[in-house]
PLY file of the C-alpha trace (Angstrom):
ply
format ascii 1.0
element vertex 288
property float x
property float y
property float z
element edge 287
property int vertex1
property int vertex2
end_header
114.90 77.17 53.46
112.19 79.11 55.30
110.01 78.85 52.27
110.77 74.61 52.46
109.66 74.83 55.85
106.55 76.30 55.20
105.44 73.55 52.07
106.27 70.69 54.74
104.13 72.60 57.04
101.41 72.88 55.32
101.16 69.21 53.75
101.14 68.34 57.52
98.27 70.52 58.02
96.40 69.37 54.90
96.90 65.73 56.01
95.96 65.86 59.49
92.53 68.04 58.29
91.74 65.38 55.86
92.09 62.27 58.51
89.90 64.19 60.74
87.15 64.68 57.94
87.23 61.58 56.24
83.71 60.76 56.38
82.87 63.79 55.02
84.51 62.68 51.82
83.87 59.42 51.87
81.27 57.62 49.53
77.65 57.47 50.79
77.44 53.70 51.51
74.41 51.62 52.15
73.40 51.54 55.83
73.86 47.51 56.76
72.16 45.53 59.51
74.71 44.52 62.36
75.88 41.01 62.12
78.47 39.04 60.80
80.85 39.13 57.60
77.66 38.43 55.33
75.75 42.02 56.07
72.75 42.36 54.45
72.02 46.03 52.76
69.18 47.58 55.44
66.44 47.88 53.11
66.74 43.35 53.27
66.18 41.16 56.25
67.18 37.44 55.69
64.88 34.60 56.48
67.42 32.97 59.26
65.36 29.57 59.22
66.41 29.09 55.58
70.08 29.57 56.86
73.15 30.18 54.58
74.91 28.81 51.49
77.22 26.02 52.33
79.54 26.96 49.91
79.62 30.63 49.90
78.16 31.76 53.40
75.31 33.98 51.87
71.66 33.92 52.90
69.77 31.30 50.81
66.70 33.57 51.43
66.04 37.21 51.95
63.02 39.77 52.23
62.47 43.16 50.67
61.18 45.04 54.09
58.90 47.57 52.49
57.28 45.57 49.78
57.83 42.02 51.34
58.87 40.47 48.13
60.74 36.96 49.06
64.03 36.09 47.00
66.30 32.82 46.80
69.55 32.70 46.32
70.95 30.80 42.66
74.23 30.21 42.90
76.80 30.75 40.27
77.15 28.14 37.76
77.09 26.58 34.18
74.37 25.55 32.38
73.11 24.17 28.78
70.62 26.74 27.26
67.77 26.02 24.65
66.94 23.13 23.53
67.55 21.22 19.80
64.60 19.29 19.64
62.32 22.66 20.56
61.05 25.67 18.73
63.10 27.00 16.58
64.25 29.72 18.35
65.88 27.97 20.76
68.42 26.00 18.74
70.97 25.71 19.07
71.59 24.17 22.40
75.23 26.23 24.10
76.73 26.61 27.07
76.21 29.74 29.63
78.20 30.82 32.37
76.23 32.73 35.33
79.54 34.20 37.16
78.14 35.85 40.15
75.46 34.50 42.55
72.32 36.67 42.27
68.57 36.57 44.32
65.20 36.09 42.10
61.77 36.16 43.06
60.84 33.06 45.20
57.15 34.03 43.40
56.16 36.42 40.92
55.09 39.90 42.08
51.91 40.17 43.65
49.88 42.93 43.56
50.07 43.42 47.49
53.37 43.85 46.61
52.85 46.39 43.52
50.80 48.47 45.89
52.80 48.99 48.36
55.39 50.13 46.16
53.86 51.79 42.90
50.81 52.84 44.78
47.92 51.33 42.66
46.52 47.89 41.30
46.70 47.80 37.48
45.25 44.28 37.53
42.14 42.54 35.74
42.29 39.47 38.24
42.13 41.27 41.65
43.50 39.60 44.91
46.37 39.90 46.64
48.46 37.41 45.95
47.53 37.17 42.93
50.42 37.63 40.49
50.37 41.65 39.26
49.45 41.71 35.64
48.58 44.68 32.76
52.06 45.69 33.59
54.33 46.89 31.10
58.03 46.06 30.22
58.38 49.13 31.35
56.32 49.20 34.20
58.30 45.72 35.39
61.66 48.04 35.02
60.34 50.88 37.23
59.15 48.37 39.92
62.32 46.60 40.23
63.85 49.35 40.67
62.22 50.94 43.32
63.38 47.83 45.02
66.96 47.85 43.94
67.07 44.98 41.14
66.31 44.23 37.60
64.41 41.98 36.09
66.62 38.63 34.83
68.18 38.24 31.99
66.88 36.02 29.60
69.98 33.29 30.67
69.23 34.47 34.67
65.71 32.98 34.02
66.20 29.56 32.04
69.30 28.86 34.66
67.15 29.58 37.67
64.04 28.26 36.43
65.90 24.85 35.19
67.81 24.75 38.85
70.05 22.47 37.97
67.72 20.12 35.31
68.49 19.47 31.81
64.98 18.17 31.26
62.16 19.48 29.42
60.52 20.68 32.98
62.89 21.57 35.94
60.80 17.84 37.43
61.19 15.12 34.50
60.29 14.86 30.78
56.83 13.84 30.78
53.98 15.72 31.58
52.27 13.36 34.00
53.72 15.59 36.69
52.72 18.74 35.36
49.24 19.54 37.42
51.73 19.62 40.61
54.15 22.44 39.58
51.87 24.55 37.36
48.80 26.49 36.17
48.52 25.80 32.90
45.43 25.25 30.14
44.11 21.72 31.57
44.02 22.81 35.32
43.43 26.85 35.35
39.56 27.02 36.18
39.37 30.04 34.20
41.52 32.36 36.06
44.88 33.04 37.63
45.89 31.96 40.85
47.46 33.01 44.31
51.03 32.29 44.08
52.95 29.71 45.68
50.04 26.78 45.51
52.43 24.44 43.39
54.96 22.81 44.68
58.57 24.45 43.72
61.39 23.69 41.32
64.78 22.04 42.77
66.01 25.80 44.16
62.81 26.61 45.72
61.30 28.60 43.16
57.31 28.85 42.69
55.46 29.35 39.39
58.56 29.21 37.09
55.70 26.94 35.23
52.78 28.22 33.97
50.44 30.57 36.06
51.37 34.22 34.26
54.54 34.70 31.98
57.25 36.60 32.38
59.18 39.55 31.64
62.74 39.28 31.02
65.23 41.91 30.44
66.43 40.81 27.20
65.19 42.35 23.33
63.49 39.29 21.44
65.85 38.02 18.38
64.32 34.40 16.51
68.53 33.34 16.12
70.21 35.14 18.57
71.04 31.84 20.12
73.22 31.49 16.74
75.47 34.19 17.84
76.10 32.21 21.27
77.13 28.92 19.62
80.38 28.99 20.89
79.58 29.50 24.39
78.88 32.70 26.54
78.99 34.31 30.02
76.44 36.37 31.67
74.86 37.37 28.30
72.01 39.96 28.39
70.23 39.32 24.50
70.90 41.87 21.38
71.76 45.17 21.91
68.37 46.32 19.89
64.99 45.40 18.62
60.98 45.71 18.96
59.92 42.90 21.39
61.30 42.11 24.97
61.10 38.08 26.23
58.97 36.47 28.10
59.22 33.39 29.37
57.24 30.17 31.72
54.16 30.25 30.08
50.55 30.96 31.33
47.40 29.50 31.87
46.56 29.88 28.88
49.49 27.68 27.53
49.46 23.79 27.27
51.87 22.05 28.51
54.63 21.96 25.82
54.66 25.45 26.12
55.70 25.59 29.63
58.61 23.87 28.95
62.10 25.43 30.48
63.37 26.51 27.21
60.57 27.81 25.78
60.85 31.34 24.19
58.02 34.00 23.58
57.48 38.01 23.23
55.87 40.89 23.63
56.02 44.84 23.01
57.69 46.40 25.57
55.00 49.05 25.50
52.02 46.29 25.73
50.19 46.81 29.44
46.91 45.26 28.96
48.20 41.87 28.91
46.58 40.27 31.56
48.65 36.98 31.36
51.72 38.87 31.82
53.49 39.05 35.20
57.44 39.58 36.50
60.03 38.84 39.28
62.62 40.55 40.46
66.12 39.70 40.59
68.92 40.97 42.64
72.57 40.56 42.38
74.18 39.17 45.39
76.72 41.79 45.78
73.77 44.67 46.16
72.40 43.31 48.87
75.54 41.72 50.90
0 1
1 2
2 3
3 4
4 5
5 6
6 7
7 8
8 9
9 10
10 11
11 12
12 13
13 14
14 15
15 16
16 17
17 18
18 19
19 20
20 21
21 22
22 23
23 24
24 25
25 26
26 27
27 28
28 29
29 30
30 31
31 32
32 33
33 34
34 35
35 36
36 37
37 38
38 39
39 40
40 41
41 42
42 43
43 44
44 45
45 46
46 47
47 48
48 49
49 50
50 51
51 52
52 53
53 54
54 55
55 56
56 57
57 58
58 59
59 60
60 61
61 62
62 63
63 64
64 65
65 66
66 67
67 68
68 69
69 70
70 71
71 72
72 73
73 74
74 75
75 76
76 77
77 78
78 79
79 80
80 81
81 82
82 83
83 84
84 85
85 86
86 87
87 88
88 89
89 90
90 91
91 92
92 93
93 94
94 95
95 96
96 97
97 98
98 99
99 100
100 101
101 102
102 103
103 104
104 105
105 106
106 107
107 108
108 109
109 110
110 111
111 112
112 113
113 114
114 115
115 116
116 117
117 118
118 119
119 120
120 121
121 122
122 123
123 124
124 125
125 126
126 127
127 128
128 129
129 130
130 131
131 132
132 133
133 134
134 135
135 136
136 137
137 138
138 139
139 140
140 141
141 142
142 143
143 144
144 145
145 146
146 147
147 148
148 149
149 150
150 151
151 152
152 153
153 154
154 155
155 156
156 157
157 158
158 159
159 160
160 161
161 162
162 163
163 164
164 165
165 166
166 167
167 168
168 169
169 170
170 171
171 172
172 173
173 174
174 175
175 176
176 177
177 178
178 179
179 180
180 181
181 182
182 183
183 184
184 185
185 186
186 187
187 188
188 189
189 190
190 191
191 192
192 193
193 194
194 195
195 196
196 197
197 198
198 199
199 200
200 201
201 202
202 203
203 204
204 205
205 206
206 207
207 208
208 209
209 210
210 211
211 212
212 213
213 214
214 215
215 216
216 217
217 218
218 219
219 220
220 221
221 222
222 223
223 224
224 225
225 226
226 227
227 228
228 229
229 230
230 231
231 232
232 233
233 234
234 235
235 236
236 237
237 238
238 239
239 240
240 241
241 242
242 243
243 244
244 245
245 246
246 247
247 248
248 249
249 250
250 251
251 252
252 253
253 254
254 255
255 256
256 257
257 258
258 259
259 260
260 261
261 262
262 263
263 264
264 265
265 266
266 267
267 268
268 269
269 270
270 271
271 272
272 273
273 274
274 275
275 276
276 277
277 278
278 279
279 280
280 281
281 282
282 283
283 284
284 285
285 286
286 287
């Protein structure tokens, strides 16, 4: 009995040391910024003007503090993916689920913004808000991670840059329009340009169009799309091979090329590229 008495006694004692210690066993969580139930992770500020989703309460727009990259919110949603009267590459047309709501790049990464972060300018085209360019796949990688994200996914990209379109160019089918949204081969002047001087796609996006392409996180296959037929969610490309995507196009691109669905490549190792740029994206959950 007396040794009874002394196991109860102890698993009191245990118990009441834990409760008093609990944070010192806790998980090390994210500071947050004081507000609501949306809290925003402290290394974000939102852009209150903007306000929140209707639908799901979340910021529609938030700021990286240190590097002062801007992000919109793209909700989650279905989409059509590729395009059957494209490249072939793109064929054939199937359906994508994006599950979770995530934040991209309201512009591509400037090289302000590379600075401030990686330290140094690795771009031909100097000025700051000029998109960052000579950067690596795996330069992109290490940048968005310093700032807690990713790059997109190949799917992230086409669904955000499309915003809701099923048209050749997130504004209409014909090109007539095109000088308004992008930097492309008939307007460029010879050079890149500051971002955010076009006007932006239906979700607020800048540049999705032309002006530098863009790494995505995805490998490069010519048929994955084949494998996808059936429909897919959240896919992230083949599990191996040589080139990464890019994707929007450049100023060196005409205007078919620019298209929404339009697939390209490049080495992951390539960083002399001067064409070449990124943005950032963010799951929602990270950050909120």
């Amino acid at each position: 009995m007396t040794t009874y008495r002394h196991i109860i006694f102890l698993i009191v004692i245990v118990v009441a040391f834990l409760s008093l210690n609990i944070d010192s066993v806790a998980p090390c969580l994210p500071s947050r910024i004081d507000g609501d139930e949306n809290l925003l992770s402290s290394a974000y500020r939102a852009v209150e003007s903007e306000g929140r989703d209707e639908i799901n309460g979340l910021w529609k727009e938030i700021v990286h503090k240190e590097s002062g990259i801007v992000l919109r919110l793209v909700p989650a949603g279905e989409f059509d993916m590729g395009s059957n009267s494209g490249e072939a590459d793109e064929k054939p047309v199937h359906r994508v689920q994006i599950s979770e709501p995530f934040y991209i790049g309201k512009y591509e990464v400037t090289q302000k913004q590379w600075k401030a972060v990686m330290g140094n300018n690795p771009g031909r085209w100097k000025g700051d808000n000029l998109p960052v360019e000579r950067v690596s796949w795996k330069n992109a990688q290490e940048f968005c991670r310093k700032v807690g994200g990713d790059l997109p996914t190949e799917a992230q990209w086409e669904y955000a840059c499309r915003a809701g379109t099923n048209t050749k160019w997130s504004f209409g089918d014909a090109t007539t329009k095109i000088g308004e949204y992008a930097w492309y081969r008939g307007n460029h002047q010879g050079k890149l340009h500051e971002v955010g001087q076009k006007s932006p796609n239906p979700w607020g996006l800048h540049d999705m169009h032309g002006n530098a392409w863009e790494w995505c996180r995805d490998w490069y296959e010519s048929n994955y799309y084949s494998r996808c037929a059936g429909g897919v969610t959240d896919p992230t490309g083949p599990g191996k091979g040589t080139s990464r995507v890019i994707r929007g196009g450049s100023i060196g691109s005409a205007a078919i090329h620019l298209r929404s669905a339009r697939r390209h490549k490049n080495s992951p190792d390539l960083k002399d590229d001067d064409l070449v740029s990124f943005r950032v994206v963010i799951p929602a959950e990270a950050v909120h």
